[in-house]
MIKEKOL-359706 format. One record per atom (N, C-alpha, C): residue in one letter; x, y, z. Coordinates in steps of 0.02 Angstrom, whole numbers, padded with zeros to 5 digits, always signed. Each point is the difference from the previous one (the first is absolute). Layout:
REM residues N
AXYZ;...
This chain:
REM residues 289
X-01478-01059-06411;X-00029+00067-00005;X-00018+00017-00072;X+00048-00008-00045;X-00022+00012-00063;X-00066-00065-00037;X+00000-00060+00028;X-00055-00020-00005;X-00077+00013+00018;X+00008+00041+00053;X-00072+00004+00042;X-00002+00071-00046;X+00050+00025+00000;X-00012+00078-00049;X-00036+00001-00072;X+00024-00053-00013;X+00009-00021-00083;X+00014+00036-00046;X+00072+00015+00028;X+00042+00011-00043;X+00065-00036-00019;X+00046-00007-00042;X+00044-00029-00021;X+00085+00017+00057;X+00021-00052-00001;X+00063+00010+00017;X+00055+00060-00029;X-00008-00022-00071;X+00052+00067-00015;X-00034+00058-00010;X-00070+00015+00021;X-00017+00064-00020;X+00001+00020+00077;X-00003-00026+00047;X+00013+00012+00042;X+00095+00043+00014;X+00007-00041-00006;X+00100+00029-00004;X+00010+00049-00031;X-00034-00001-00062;X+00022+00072-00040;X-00033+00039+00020;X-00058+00019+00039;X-00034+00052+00022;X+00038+00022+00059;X+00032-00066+00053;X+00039+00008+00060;X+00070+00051-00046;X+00020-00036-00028;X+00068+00057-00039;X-00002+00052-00011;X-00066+00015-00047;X-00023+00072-00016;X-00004+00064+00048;X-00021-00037+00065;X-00039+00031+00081;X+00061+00019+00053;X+00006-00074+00019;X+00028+00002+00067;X+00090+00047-00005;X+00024-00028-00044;X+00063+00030+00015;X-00004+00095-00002;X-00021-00013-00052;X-00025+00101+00009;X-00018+00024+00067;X-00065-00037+00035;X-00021+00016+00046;X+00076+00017+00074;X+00020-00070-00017;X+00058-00006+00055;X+00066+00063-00017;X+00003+00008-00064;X+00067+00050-00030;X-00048+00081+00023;X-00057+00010+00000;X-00013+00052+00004;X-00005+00008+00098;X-00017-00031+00032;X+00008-00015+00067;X+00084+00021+00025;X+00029-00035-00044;X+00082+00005+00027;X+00043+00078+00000;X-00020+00007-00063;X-00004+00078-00042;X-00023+00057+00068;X-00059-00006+00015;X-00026+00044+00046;X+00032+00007+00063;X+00033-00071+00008;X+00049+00016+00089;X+00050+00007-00030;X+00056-00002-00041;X+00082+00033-00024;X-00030+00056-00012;X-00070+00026-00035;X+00000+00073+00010;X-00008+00047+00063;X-00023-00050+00038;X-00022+00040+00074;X+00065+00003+00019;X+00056-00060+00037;X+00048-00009-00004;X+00050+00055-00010;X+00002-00009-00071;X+00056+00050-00040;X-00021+00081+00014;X-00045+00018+00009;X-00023+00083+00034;X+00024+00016+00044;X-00017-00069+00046;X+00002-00002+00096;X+00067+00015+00020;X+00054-00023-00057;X+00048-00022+00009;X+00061+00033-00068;X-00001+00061-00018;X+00025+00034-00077;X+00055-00030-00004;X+00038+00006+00031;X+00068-00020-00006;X+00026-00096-00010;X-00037-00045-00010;X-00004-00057+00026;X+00014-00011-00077;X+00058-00058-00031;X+00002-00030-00056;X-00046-00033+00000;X+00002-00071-00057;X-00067-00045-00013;X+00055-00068+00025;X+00058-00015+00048;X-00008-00023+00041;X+00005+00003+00082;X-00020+00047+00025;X-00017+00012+00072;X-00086-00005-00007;X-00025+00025-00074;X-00086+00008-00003;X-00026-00071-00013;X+00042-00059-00039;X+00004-00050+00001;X-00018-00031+00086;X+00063+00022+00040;X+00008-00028+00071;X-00077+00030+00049;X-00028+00047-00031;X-00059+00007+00043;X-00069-00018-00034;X+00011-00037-00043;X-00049-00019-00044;X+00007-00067+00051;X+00049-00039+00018;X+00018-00067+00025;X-00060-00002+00061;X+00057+00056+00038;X-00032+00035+00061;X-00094+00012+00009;X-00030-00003-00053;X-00061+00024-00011;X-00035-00076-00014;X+00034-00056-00002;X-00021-00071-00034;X-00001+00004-00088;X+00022+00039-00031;X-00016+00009-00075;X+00070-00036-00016;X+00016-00052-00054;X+00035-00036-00037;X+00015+00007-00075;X+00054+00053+00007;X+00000+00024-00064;X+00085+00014-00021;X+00012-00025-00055;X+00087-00025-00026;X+00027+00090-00001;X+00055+00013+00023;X+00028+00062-00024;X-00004+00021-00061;X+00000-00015-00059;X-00004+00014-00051;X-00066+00008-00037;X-00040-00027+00026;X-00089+00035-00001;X-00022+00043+00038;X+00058+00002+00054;X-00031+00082+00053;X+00033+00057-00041;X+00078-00019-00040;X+00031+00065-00036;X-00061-00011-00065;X-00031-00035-00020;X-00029+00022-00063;X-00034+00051+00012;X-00066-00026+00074;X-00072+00037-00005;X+00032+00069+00033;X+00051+00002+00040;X+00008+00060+00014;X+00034+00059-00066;X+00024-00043-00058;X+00015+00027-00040;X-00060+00042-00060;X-00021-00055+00029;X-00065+00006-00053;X-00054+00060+00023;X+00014+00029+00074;X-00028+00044+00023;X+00033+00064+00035;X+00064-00002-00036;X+00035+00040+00015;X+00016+00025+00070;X+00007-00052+00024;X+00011-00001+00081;X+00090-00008+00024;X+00046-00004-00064;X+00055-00013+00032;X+00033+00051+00030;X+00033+00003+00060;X+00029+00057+00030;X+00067+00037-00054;X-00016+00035-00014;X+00072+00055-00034;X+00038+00021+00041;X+00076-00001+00011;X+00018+00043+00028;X+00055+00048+00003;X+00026+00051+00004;X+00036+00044-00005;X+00094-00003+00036;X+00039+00042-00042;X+00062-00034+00035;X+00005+00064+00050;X+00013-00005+00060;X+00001+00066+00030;X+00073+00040-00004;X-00014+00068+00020;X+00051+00032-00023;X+00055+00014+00096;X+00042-00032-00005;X+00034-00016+00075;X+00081+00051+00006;X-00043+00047+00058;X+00076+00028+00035;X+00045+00004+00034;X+00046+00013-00012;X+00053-00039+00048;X+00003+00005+00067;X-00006-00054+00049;X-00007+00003+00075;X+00060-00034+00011;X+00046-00038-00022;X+00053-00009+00036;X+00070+00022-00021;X+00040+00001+00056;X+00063+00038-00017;X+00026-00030+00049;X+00055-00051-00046;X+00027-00036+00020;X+00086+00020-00013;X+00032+00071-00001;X+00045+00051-00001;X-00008+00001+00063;X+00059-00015+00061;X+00000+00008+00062;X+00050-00044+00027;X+00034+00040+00069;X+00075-00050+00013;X-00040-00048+00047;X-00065-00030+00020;X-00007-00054+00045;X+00004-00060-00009;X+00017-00048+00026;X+00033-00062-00014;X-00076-00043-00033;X+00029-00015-00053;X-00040-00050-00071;X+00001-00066+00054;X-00044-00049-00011;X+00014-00075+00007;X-00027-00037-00057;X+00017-00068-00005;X-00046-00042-00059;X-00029-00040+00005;X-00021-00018-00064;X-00071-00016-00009;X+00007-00070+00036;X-00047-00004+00041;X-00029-00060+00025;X-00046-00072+00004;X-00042+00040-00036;X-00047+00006-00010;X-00035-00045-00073;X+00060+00011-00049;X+00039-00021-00051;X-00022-00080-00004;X-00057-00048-00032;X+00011-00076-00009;X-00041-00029+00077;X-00023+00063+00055;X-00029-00050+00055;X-00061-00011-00018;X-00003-00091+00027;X-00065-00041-00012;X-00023+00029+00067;X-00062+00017-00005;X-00054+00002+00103;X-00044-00041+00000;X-00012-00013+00045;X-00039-00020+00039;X-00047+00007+00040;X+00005+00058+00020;X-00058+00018+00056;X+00022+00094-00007;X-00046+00021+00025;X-00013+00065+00017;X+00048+00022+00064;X+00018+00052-00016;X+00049+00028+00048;X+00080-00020-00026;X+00016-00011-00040;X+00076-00030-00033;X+00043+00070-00052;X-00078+00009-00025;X+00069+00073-00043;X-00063+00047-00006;X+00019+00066+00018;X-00042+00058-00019;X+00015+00051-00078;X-00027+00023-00016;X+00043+00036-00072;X-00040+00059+00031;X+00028+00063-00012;X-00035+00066+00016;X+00036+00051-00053;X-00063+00042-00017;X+00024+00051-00075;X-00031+00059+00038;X+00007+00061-00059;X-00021+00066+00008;X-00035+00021-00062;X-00053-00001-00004;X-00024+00038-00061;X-00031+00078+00001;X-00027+00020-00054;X-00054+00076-00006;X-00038-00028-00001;X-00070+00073+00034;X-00054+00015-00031;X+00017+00068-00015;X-00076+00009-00043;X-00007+00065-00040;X-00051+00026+00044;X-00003+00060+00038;X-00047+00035+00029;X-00021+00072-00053;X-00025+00038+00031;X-00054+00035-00046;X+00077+00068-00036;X+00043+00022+00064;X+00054+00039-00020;X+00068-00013+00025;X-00003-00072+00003;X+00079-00020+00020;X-00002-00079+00016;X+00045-00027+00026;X+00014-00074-00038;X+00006-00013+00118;X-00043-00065+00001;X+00013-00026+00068;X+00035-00087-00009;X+00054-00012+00054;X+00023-00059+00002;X-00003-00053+00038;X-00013-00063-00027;X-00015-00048+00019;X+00054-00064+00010;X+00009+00001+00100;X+00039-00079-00009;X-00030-00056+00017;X+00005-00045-00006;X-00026-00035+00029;X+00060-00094+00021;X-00044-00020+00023;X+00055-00073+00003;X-00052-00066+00005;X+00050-00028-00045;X-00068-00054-00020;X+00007-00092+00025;X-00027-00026+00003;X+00036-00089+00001;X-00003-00028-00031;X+00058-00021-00021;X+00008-00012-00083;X-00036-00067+00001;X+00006-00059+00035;X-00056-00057+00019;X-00060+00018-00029;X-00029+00043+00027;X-00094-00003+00009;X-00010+00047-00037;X+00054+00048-00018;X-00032+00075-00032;X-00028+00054+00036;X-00007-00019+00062;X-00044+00021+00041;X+00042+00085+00020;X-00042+00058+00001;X+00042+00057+00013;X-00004+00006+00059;X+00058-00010+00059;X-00022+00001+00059;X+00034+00074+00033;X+00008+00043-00054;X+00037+00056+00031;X-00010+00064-00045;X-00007+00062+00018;X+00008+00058-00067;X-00008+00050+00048;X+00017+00062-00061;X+00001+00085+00034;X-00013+00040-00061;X-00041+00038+00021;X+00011+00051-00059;X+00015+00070+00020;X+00027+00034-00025;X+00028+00086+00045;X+00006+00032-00075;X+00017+00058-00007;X+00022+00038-00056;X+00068+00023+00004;X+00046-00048+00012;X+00067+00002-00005;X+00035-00070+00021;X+00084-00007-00043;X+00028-00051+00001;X+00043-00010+00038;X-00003+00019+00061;X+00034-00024+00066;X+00015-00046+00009;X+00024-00028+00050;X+00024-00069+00008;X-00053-00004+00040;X-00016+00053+00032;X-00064-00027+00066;X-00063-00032-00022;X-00001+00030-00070;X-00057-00034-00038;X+00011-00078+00001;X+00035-00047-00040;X+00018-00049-00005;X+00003-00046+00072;X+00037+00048+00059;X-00004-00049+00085;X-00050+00022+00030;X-00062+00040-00027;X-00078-00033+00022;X-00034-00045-00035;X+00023-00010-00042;X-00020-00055-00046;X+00023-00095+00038;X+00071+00019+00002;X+00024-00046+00021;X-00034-00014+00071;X-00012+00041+00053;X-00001+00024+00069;X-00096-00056-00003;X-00030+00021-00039;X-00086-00028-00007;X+00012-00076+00006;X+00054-00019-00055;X-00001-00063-00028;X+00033-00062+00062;X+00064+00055+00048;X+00006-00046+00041;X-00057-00007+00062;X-00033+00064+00004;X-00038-00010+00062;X-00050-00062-00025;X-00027+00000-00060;X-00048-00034-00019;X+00034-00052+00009;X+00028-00038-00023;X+00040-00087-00031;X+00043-00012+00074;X+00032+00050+00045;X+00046-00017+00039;X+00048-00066-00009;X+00038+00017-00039;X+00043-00040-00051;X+00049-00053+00062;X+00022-00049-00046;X+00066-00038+00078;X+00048+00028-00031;X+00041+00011+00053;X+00077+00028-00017;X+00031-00061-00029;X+00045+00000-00057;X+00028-00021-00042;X-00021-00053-00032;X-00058+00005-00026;X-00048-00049-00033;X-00027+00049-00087;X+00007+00065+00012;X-00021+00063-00040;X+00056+00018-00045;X-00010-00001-00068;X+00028+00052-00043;X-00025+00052-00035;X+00003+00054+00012;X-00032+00072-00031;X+00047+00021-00045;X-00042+00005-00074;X+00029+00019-00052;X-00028+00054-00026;X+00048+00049-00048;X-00023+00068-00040;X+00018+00012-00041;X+00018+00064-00032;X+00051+00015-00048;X+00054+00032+00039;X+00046+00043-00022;X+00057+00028+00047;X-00009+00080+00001;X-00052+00012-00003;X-00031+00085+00021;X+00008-00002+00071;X+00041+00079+00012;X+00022+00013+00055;X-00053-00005+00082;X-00056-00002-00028;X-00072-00022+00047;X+00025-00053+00059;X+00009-00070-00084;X+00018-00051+00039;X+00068-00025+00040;X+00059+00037-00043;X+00072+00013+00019;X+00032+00017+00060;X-00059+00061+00011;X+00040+00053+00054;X-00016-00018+00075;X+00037+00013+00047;X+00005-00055+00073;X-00081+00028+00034;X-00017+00027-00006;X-00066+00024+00030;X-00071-00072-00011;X+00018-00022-00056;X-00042-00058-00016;X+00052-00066-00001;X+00058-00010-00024;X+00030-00053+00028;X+00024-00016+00074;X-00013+00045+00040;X+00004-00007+00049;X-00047-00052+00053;X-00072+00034-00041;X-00061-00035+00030;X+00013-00068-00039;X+00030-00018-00034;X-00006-00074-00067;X+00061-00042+00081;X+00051+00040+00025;X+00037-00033+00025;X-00034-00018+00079;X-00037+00053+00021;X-00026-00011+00051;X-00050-00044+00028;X-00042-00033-00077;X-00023-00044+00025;X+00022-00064-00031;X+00055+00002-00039;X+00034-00101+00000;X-00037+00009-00072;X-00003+00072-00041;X-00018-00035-00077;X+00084+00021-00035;X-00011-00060-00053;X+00056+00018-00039;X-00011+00064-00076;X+00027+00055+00002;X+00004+00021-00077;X-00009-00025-00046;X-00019+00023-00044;X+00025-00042-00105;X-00039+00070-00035;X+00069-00004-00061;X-00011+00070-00032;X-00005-00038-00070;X-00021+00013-00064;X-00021-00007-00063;X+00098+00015-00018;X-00013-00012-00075;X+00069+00008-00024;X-00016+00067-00034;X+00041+00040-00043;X+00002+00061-00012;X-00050-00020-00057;X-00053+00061-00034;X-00043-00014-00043;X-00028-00062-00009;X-00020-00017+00027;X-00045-00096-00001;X-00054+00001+00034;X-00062+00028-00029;X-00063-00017+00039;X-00017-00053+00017;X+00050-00071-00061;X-00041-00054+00030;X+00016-00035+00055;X+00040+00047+00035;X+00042-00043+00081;X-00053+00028+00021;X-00064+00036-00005;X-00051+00028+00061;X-00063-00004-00058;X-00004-00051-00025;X-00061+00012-00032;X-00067-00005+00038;X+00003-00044+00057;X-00069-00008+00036;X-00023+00088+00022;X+00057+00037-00001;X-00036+00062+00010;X-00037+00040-00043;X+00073+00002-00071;X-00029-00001-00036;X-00076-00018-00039;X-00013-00052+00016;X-00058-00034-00006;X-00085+00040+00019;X+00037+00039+00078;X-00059+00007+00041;X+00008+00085-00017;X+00050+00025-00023;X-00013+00085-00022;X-00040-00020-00063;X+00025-00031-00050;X-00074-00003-00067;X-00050-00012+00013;X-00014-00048+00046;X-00051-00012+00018;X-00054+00065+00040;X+00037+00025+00060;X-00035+00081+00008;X+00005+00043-00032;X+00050+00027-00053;X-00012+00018-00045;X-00077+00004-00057;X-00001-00065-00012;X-00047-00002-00064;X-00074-00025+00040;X-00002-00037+00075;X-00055-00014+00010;X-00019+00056+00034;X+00017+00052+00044;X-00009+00058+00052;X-00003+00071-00017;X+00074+00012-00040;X+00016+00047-00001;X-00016+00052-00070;X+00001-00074-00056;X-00018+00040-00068;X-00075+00032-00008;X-00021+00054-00015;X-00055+00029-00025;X-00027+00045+00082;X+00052-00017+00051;X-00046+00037+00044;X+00048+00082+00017;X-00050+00044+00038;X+00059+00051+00026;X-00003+00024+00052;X+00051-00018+00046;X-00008+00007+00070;X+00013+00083+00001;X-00028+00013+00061;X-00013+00087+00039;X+00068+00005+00022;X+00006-00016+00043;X+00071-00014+00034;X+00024-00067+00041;X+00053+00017+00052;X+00013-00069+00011;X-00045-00030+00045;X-00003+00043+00032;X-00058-00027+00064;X-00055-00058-00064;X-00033+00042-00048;X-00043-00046-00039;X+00033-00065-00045;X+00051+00015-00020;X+00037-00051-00011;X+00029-00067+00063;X+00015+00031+00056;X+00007-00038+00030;X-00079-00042+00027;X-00036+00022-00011;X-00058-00035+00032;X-00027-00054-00067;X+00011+00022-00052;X-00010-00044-00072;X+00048-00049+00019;X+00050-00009+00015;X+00050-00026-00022;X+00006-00060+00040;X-00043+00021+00076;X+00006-00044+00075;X-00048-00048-00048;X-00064+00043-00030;X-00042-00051-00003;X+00012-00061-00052;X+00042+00018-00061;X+00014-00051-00042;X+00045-00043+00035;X+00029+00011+00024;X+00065-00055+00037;X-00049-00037+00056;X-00019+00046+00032;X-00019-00056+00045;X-00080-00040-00025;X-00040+00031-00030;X-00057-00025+00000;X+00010-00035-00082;X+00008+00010-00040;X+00010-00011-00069;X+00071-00061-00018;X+00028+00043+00014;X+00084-00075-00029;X+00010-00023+00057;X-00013+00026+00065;X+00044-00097+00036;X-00075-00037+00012;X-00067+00031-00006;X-00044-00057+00002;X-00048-00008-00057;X+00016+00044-00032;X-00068-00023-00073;X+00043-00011-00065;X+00042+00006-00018;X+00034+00006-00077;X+00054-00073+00005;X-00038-00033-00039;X+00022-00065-00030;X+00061+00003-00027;X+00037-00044+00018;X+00070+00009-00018;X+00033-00069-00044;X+00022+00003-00041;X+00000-00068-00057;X+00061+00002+00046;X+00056+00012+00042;X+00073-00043+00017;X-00043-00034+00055;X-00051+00011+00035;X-00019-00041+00074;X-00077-00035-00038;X+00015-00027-00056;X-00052-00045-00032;X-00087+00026+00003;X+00033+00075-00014;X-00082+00049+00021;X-00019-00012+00057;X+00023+00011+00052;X-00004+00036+00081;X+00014+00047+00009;X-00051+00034+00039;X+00029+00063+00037;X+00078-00004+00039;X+00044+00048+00009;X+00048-00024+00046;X-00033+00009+00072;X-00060+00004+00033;X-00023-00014+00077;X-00035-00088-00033;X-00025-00007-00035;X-00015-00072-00016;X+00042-00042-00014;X+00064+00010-00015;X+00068-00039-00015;X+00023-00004+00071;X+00024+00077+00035;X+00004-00027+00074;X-00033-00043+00023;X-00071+00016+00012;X-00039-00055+00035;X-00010-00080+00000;X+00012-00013-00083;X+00014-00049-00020;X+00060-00044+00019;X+00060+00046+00006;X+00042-00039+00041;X+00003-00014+00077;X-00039+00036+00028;X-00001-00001+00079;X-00055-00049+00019;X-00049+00001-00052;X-00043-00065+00007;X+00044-00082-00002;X+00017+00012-00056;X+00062-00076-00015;X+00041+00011+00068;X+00041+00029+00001;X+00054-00009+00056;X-00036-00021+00080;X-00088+00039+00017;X-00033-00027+00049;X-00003-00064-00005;X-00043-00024-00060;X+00006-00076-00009;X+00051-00035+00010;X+00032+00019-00029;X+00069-00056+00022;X+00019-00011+00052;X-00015+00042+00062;X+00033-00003+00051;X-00033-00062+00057;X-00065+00008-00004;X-00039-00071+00031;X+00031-00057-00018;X-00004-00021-00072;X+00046-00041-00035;X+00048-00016+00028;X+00057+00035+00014;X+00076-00004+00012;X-00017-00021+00088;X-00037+00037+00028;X-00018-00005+00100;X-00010-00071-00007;X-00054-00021-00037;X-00028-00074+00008;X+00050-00066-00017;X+00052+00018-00037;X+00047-00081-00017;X+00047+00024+00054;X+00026+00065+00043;X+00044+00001+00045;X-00039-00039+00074;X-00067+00019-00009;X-00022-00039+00046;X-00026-00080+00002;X+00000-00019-00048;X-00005-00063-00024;X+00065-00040+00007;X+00053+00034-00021;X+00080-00026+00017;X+00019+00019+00064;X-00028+00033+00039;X+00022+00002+00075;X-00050-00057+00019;X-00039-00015-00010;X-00040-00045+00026;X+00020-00072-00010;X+00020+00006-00059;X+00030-00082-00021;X+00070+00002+00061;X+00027+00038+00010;X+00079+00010+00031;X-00016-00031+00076;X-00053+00030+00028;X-00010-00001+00063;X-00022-00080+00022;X-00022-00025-00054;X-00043-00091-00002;X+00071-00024-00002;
């Protein structure tokens, strides 16, 4: 080519140097910016993981530059948190369980918390119950008070949804009287799940919840202001269900949604099962010769 052109080899290259990479850095630039808008809350590696997602091949540390370089990194705020549990109460404590377990599959341990929102003239509460596996929120309530009833509709969603096996389940919390008091351990006993309570002051015995209140917190809740609960509750359906268990990339499930992490395993476990049918029938067959 550079012969029929007549031009030189290296003037060729250095013009390619001068050109192409700009061309390609300014290309890349334009989707982490679309990206990073689409998406405010997203570090520069989840914006990394949809750059992947998009076919673009680009090292983490050149997605934190250009996003640096364009002032795209997410800031964020420490929120200011009030107290929802009260764990002052004569109902029987149990422990932590929960404590060091490896899983395996979905359906093995639940963690369920209580957090705030801020409505326009008073504060509405949020429980929810989560799987600590997939992340996936398969349960919540919101009301404007801290009942226990709040917390066993929460729980009440999560079993209708998952219909758990009796004694295969451990449901974990902190030791707020929600989760304590027989009105909700009752339903934990009725269907074959076992308890597990956090130790006194230790968020990190429940951090996966932890995890998922910052997360609505800073991706949902910061900068907006709900009317009341009714409007809060309809915001709130929609981030959980439409937003974090199927669109928000999650670096513990290797940037999957938790409905794409489910699925992912129910695909494998289908596969396998032809697999496993076919050498039982292959060894019944040899048996019978």
């Amino acid at each position: 080519m550079c012969r029929l052109a007549g031009v030189s080899r290296a003037g060729y290259y250095r013009y390619w140097q001068q050109s192409a990479p700009r061309q390609e850095e300014t290309g890349l630039r334009d989707v982490i910016q679309r990206l990073a808008l689409a998406n405010r809350h997203y570090g520069y590696r989840r914006i990394g993981a949809l750059l992947g997602r998009e076919g673009w091949q680009a090292n983490h540390k050149r997605v934190l530059r250009l996003m640096g370089e364009d002032n795209l990194l997410c800031l964020r705020n420490r929120p200011f948190v009030p107290r929802t549990t009260d764990s002052k109460h004569s109902w029987r404590v149990v422990p932590n369980l929960a404590r060091g377990m490896e899983l395996t599959g979905i359906n093995q341990l639940w963690v369920a918390d209580i957090t705030y929102l801020h409505l326009a003239e008073q504060f509405a509460y949020l429980a929810f119950v989560l799987d600590a596996f997939s992340r996936m929120v398969i349960g919540w309530a919101l009301e404007l008070h801290l009942r226990a009833s709040l917390a066993v509709d929460a729980l009440k969603m999560a079993i209708s949804a998952r219909a758990p096996v009796a004694g295969s389940l451990i449901h974990h919390s902190d030791r707020g009287v929600q989760y304590a008091c027989s009105s909700y351990s009752d339903i934990l006993h009725a269907h074959g799940i076992q308890p597990s309570m956090s130790r006194v002051g230790n968020p990190y015995d429940n951090a996966r919840a932890e995890s998922f209140m910052k997360t609505l917190k800073q991706e949902e809740v910061a900068g907006l202001a709900y009317r009341d609960a009714s409007d809060a509750r309809r915001r709130i359906a929609s981030f959980i269900e439409d937003v974090y268990n199927r669109q928000r990339l999650h670096s513990a499930l290797d940037y999957l949604t938790p409905e794409e992490y489910e699925q992912s395993l129910s695909s494998s476990h289908a596969s396998a099962v032809p697999e496993l049918t076919s050498r039982q029938l292959s060894c019944n067959f040899s048996v019978s010769l």
